[in-house]
Wavefront OBJ file of the C-alpha trace (Angstrom):
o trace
v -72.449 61.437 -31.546
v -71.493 59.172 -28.543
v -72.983 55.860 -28.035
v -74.594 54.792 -24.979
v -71.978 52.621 -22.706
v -73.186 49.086 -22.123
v -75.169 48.423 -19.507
v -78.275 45.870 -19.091
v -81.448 47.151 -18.149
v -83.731 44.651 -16.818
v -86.548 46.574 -16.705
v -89.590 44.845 -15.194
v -91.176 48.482 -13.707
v -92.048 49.323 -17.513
v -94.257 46.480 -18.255
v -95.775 45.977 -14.446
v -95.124 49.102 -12.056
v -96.315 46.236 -8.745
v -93.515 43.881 -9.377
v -93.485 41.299 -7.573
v -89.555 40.568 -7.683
v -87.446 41.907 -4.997
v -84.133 44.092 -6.217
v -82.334 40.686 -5.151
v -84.025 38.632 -7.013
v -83.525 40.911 -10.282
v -80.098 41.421 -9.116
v -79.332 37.708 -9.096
v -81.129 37.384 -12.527
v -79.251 39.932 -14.130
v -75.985 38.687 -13.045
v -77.216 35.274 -15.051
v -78.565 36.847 -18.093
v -75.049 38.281 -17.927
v -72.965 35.420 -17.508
v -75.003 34.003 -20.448
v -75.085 36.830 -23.143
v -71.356 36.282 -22.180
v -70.948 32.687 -24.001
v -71.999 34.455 -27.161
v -69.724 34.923 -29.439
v -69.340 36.745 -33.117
v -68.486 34.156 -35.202
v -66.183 36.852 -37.179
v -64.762 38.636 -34.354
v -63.097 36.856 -30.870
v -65.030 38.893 -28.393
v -68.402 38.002 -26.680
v -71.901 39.724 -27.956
v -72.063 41.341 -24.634
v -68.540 43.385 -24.508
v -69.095 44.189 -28.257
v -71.972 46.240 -27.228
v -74.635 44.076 -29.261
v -77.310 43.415 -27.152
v -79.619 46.740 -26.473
v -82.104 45.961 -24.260
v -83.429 43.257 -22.335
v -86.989 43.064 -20.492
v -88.022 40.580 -17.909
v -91.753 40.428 -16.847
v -92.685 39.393 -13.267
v -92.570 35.363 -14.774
v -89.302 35.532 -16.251
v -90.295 35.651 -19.730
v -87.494 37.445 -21.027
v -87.482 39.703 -24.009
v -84.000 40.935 -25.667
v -83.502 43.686 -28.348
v -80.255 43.494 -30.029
v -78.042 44.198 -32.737
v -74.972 43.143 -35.299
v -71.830 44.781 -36.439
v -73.120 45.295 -39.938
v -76.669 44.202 -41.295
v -75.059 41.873 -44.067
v -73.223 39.910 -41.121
v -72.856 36.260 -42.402
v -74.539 34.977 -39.309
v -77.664 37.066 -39.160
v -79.854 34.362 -39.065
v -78.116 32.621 -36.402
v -77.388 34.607 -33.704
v -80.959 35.610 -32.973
v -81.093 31.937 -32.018
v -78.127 31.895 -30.783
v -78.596 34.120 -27.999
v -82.572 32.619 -27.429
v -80.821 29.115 -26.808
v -78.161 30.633 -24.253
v -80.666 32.404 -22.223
v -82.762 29.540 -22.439
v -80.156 27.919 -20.226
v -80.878 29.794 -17.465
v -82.614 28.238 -14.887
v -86.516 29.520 -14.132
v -86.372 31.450 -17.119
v -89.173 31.908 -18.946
v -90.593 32.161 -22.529
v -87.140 33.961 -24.467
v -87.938 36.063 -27.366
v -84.836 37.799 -29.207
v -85.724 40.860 -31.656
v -83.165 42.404 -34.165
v -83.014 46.034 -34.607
v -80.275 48.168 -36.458
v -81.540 51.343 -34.732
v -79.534 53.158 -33.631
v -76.497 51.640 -36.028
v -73.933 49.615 -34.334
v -70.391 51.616 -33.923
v -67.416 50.491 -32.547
v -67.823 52.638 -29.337
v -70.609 50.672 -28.057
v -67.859 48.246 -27.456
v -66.475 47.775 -23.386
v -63.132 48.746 -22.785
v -62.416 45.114 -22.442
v -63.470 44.360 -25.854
v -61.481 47.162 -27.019
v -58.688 45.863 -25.506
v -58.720 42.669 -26.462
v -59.109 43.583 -29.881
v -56.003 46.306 -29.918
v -58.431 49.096 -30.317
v -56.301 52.167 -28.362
l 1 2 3 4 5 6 7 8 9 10 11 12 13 14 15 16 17 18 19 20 21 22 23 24 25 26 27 28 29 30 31 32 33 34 35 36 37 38 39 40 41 42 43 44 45 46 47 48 49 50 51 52 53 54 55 56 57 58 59 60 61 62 63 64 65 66 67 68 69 70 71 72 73 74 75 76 77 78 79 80 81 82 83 84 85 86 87 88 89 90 91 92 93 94 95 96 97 98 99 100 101 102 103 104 105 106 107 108 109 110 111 112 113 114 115 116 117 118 119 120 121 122 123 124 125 126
C-alpha cells in the first residue's frame, strides 16, 4: 500500500461552499501555516513534523479558525502529549489566525513513506 505524498489541504469549500476568502488569500495562508508546521520538530528525530509526513489534514473556516489532524511516528512516542500543543502554539503564531484546535489520529498508521524526499534525505533514507 502507498501512502499519500504530503501535501496541505486547506480546505475551507468543505465546511462553507460561499467562502468568502479569495484563492490569494488562502494561498498566502497556506504558505504560513507552512512555514509554521515547519518549526516543529520530533524531539527524537532531526527533521520537521511537516517533511516527516505528520500532519494529515488541516481545515480553515472563513474566520481563520484553524483545525489540524495529525499524527506520530509510533503511538508510544515519548512526546505524545506535547506535540499536540506543540503544533497549537506554532500556529498560534500566525498572525489573524484564529481559534487553533490540533486532533491526534493514528489512522491510517504512520510509515516512513509519508516522509518528503527531503526528509528522506536528510535522514540517509535511499
Amino acid at each position: 500500500m502507498n501512502a499519500e505524498p504530503i501535501t496541505l489541504r486547506v480546505d475551507v469549500a468543505a465546511a462553507n461552499p460561499e467562502t468568502k476568502l479569495t484563492p490569494e488569500e488562502l494561498e498566502t495562508f497556506t504558505e504560513k501555516l507552512v512555514k509554521a508546521l515547519k518549526t516543529v520538530y520530533d524531539p527524537e528525530i532531526p527533521v520537521d513534523i511537516y517533511e516527516l509526513g505528520l500532519i494529515y489534514k488541516v481545515d480553515v473556516a472563513d474566520n481563520y479558525d484553524t483545525a489540524v489532524d495529525m499524527t506520530l511516528t509510533a503511538p508510544g512516542c515519548p512526546v505524545a502529549g506535547e506535540m499536540p500543543v506543540m503544533v497549537q502554539h506554532a500556529l498560534e503564531g500566525i498572525e489573524g489566525i484564529g481559534t487553533v484546535t490540533v486532533n491526534m489520529t493514528f489512522d491510517p498508521p504512520w510509515t516512513p513513506e509519508r516522509m518528503s524526499e527531503e526528509a528522506k534525505l536528510e535522514l540517509n533514507m535511499f
